[in-house]
N, C-alpha and C positions, 0 to 999 in steps of 0.2 A: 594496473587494476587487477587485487587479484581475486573478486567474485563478480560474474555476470551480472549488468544493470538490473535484469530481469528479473531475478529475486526478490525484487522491491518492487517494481516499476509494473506498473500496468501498461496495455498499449495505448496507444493514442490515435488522436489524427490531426492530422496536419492541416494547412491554411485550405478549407475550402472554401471558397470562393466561386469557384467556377462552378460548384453542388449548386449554390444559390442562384445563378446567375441562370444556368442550366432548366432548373425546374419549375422556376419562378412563375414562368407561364406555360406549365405542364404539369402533370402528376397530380389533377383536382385542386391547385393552388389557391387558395383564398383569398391571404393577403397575411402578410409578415403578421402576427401574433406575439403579443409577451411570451415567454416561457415560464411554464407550471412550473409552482413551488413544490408541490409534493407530485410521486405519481398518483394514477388512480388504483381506486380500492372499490371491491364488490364483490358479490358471490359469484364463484368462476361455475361455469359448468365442471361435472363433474370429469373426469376424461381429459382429453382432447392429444394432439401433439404440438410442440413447442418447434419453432426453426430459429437455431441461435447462429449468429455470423461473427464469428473470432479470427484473429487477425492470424497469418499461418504464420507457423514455425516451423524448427527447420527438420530435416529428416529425423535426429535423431532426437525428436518428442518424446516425453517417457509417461507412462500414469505411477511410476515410483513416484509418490510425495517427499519423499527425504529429499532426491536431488531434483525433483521437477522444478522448468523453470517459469513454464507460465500457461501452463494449464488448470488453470484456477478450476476453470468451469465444470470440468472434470472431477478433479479432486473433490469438490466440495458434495458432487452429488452422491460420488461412493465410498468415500470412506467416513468416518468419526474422529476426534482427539479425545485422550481424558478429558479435557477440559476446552473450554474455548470462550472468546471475547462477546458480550453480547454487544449494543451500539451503543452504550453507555460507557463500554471499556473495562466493564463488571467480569470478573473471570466468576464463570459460572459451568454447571456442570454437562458434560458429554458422556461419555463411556464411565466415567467415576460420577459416583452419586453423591458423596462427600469426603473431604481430605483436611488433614490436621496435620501441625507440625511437634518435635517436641519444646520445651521454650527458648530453646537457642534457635530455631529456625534452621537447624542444622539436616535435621530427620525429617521428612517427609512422608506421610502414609496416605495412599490412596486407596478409599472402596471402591471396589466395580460395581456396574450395574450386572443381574442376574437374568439369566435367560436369553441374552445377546446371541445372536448368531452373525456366521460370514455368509456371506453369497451365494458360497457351493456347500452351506449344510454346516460347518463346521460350527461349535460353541466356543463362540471369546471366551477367554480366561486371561489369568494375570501373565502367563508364561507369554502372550501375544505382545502384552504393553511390554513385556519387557526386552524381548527380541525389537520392535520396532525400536524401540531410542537407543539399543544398541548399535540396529541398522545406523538411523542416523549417526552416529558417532564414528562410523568406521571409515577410516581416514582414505582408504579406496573408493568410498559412494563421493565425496569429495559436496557434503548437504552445506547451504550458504548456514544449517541453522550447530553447524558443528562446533564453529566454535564458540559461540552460545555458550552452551552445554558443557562441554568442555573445559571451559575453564572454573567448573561450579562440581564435576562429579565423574567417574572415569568409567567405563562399561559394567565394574565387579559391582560399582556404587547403585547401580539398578537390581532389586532382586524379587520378587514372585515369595511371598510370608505363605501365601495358600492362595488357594484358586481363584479368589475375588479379592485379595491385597496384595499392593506391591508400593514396595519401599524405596526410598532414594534417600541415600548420604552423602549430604554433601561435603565440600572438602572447608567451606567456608559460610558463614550463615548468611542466608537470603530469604528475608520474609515476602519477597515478592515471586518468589520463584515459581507458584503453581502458572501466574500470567504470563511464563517463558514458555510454556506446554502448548499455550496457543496459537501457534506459529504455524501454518498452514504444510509446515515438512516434517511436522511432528502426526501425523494421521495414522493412526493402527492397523497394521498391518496381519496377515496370520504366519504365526510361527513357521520359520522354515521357507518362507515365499520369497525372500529377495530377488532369486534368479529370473524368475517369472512376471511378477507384480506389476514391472513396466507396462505389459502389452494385458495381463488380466483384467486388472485392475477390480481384485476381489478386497470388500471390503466390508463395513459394517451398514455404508448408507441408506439412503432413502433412495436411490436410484441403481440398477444393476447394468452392468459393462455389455452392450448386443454386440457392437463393435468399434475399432478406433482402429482409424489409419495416420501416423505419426505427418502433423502437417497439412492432412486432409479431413473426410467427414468420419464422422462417429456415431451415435445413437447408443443411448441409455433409457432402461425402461422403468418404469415402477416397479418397487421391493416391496411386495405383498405383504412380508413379513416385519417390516420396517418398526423397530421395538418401538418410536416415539409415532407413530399413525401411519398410516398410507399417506404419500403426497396426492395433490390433486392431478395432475398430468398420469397421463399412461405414459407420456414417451416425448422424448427431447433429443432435435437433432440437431446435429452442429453442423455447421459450414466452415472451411476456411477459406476466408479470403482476406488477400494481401494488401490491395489498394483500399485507403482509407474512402475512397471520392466512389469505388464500387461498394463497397457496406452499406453506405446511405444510400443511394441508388437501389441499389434490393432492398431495401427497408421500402424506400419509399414506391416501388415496383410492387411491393406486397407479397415479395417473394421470400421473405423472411420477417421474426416477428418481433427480435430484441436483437442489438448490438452490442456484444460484449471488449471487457477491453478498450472501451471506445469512447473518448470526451469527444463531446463536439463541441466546435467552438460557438459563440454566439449568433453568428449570421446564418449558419447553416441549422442550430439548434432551432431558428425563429421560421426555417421554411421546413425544419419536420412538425411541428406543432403548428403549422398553416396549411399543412396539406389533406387530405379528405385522408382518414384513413391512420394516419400517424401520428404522436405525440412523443414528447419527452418527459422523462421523469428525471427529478435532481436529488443528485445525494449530497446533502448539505458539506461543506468544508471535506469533503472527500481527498481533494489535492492538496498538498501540502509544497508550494515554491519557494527553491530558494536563490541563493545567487552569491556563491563561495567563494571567498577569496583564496589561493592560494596559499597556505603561511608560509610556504616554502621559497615564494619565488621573491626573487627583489622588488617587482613591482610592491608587495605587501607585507614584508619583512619587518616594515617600521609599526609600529602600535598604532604609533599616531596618527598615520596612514590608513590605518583598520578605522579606527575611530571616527574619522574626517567622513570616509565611505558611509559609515551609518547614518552621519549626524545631517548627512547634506541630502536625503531624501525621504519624503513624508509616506510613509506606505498606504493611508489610506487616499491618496490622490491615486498614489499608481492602480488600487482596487478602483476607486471611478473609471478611469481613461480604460487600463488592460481588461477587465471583466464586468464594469458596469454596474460595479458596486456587488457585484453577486458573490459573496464570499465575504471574508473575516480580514482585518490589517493585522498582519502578525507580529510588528516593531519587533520584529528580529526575536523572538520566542518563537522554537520549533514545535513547544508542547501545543496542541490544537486548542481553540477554544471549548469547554464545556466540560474539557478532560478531568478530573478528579489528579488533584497535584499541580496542577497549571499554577504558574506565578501572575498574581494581577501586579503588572507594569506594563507603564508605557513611558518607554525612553526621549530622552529630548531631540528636537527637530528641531535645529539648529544650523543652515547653510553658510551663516558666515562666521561661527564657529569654526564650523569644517575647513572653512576657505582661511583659517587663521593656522590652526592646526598642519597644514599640510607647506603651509609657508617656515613655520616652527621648521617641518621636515626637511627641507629644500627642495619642496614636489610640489612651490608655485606653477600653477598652471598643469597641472595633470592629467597624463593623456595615457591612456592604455584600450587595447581590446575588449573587448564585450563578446563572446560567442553567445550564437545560440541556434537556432536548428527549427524545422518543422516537423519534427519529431514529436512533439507535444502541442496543440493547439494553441495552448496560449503562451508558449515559451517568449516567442519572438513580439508579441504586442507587450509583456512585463519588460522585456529589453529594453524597446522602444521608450517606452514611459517612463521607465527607470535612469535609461541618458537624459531625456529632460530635463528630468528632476535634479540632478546633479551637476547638470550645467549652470546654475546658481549657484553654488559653491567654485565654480572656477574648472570643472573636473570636465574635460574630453572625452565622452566614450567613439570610439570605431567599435561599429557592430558588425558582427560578419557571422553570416548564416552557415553554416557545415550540415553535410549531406545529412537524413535523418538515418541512415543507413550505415553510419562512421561515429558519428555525434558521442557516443558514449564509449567506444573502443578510441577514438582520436583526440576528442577534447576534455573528457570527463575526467577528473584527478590528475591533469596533463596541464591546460591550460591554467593561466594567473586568474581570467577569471570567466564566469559563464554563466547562465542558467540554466535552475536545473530543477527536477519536483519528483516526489517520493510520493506513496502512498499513504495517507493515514490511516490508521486501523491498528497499530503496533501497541501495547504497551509499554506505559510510562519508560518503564525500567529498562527497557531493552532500546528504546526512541533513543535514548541518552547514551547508554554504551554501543550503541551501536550505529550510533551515527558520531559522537565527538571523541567517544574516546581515545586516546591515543593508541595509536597503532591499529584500531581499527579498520576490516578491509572495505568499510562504507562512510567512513571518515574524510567527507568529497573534499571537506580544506587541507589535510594533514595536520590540523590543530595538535598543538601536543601541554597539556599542562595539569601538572603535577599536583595540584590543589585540587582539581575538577576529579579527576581519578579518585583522589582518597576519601573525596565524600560520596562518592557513588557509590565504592565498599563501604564506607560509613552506614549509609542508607540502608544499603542489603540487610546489614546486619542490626539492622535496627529495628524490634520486635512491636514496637509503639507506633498506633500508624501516624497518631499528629505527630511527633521528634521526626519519626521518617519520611516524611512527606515534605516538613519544613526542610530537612537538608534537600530533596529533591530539587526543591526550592531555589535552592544557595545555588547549586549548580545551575539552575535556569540564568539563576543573574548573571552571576561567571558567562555565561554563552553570549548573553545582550552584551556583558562589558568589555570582554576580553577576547572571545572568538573570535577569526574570521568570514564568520557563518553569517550570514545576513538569511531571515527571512521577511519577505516582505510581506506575504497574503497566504491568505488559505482560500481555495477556490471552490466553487461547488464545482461536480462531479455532474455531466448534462448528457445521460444516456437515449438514445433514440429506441424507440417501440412503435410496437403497435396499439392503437386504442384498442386494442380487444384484449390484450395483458393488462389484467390487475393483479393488486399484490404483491408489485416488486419492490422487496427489499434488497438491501447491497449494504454491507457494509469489510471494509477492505477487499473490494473482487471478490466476496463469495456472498451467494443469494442466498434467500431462504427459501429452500428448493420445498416444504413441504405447502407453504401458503397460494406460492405464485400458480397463476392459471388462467385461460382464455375465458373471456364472456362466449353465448350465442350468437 
């Protein structure tokens, strides 16, 4: 493996159970509740302080955005990108207020916004944007978004036209490229700061750096001067804490007011939203699971082998049994539902298909390992339901749980086969090269084929967004037919709060720090 799960992966939590069983009859418990479709929305007071509970990391935490690995909550309240995803998936504007290409999609020109300032006084200019995606680029920061980048335009290829444009050449045309800017290691940084940046964490945002201890608490205040408004909070403090079964605990203790990082699973989700005091909010198809077969290993070497595995389980039964229907069946398509470019298919479900096919192979009766972990809530109930389902087909799963502490250094891109789940929030473009492409370092099957590659440069280069989109397309199919990629469901995202937070939005781990805010 050669980039940290973390890069992708939000944290999670693991089988609580005992949260449930613990509070059930304590902490003003009610009685189990459905869980909220939406969070709640209201007028906050204006003020107040926030207590966020993020899962700790290790000593060497950094607030550099380029190689940060999972200080979302951070990054997103102090720095800016040019550009960035709204929840629609719409690249829309940040630090640049508009950007055009020339008509080969080769040149790139970005305006800045005017009057920008950093933290400690300084005025953004283009020479900032362009220092940062150098930073990112420098094979010493070692950013998961380097080679991105990378293989699209080389450090000289970034340049500062004048103080409010800057240009990028790329080596190859990409009409999608301004939606690769949005990538949460792309944040602007001020010229000359790399040495420092980690522990200042001076930036453009809506919130300014009081203090951070790499692993431990922090505190961020309101940026008076915050060029898109003042947010509502004065001041947002973090905790970290490691045990998943302590975060809800302080949630439901009232010793803290939002969990970050942090899916709950259903049982524990239906005793925050029954108890006096706490509620959850859902961020729809938030989780994106899958469950990859290895192409490398023998177990799944044969096609027909890949194929059997698809054919012989129904994804949207595994969404009843594992989540409860709460979330989307993915039939093996990794682009999320709703996404702009998504392919409408739905592949065949077929068990005895499958159980024919794998006789075809000489892998009557097939039996292999299933991994999976408590590392993610619902890892281990999609396992569960997903052997079911495939024992119709003839197919034997052994599931074996691995520590959640190992799970991703031991079994991820290691094991023939396992589940596994990403975050969605990516654009299109980069979802596809950077999860099947070959040689990819987030490529969890090692899939390798030569037709999927040439239409994804196809696509880049293609200035027409219907021609462009439809190849996106072609490559979605390819993934349903030929991958070893299975995905099965797209899950909502079930964050625990306080009833007195309204206005949480989320989308990919980062909030919208200016809306959210406490009632009285």
């Amino acid at each position: 493996m050669h980039l940290s799960r973390r890069t992708l992966l939000g944290g999670s939590v693991g089988a609580l159970g005992a949260v449930a069983a613990a509070n059930l009859s304590g902490c003003g418990v009610q009685a189990p509740l459905s869980i909220p479709t939406a969070a709640r929305t209201g007028t906050p007071a204006p003020g107040g302080v926030m207590r966020i509970a993020r899962p700790a990391a290790s000593a060497a935490e950094t607030l550099d955005s380029a190689s940060s690995l999972n200080a979302y909550e951070y990054l997103g309240a102090l720095y800016n990108r040019l550009v960035r995803q709204d929840e629609d998936g719409t690249t829309v504007p940040d630090l640049a207020e508009e950007w055009d290409s020339d008509p080969t999609a080769s040149r790139w020109t970005f305006r800045l916004r005017r009057g920008v300032r950093f933290h400690d006084g300084r005025e953004f200019t283009a020479e900032d944007v362009v220092y940062s995606i150098r930073h990112v680029l420098d094979p010493e920061i070692g950013s998961p978004q380097a080679d991105t980048l990378a293989s699209m335009f080389g450090p000289e290829d970034v340049r500062a036209i004048d103080p409010l444009t800057v240009q990028f050449d790329l080596q190859a045309a990409n009409a999608e490229f301004p939606s690769l800017l949005t990538s949460y290691h792309c944040y602007i940084i001020p010229d000359g700061s790399a040495a420092e940046i980690g522990t200042t964490g001076i930036g453009t945002g809506p919130f300014v750096l009081e203090s951070f201890t790499p692993a431990g608490p922090g505190v961020v205040v309101a940026n008076e001067d915050y060029f898109d408004g003042r947010p509502v909070l004065d001041r947002i403090e973090f905790y970290s804490i490691q045990d998943a079964t302590a975060r809800v605990n302080a949630l439901l203790a009232g010793q803290v007011d939002l969990l970050a990082q942090t899916n709950l699973d259903h049982p524990t989700a239906r005793v925050v939203t029954g108890t006096a005091g706490t509620t959850v909010a859902r961020v729809e198809n938030a989780q994106w699971y899958t469950i990859p077969m290895l192409y490398s290993s023998e177990e799944f070497s044969d096609p027909r082998v890949r194929q059997a595995m698809k054919l012989a389980y129904d994804p949207e039964a595994i969404l009843r049994t594992a989540l409860q229907g709460e979330g989307d069946a993915g039939w093996d398509n990794p682009v999320p539902p709703g996404m702009a470019g998504r392919l409408d298919y739905q592949r065949e479900y077929d068990p005895e298909r499958a159980g024919a096919l794998l006789a075809e192979a000489g892998k009557e009766g097939f039996t292999t390992t299933l991994h999976t972990s408590a590392y993610e809530a619902n890892l281990t109930p999609i396992a569960t339901a997903f052997a079911d389902q495939v024992a119709e087909a003839g197919i034997t799963l052994r599931i074996t749980n691995v520590s959640a502490d190992s799970y991703y250094t031991s079994s991820w891109m290691q094991t023939p086969l396992m589940v596994s789940y990403f975050a969605t929030g990516r654009p299109l473009d980069q979802l596809l090269n950077q999860i099947f492409r070959s040689g990819s370092g987030y490529n969890e099957s090692l899939w390798e084929n030569q037709q999927f590659d040439e239409l994804l440069d196809a696509a880049r280069a293609d200035v027409n967004e219907s021609t462009r989109m439809q190849k996106y397309q072609d490559a979605q199919q390819l993934i349903i037919d030929e991958s070893p990629h299975m995905t099965p469901l797209f899950g909502d995202r079930l964050v625990g709060l306080s009833e007195r937070v309204v206005n949480y939005r989320e989308f990919g781990f980062e909030f919208d720090y200016l809306g959210i805010g406490l009632e009285d």
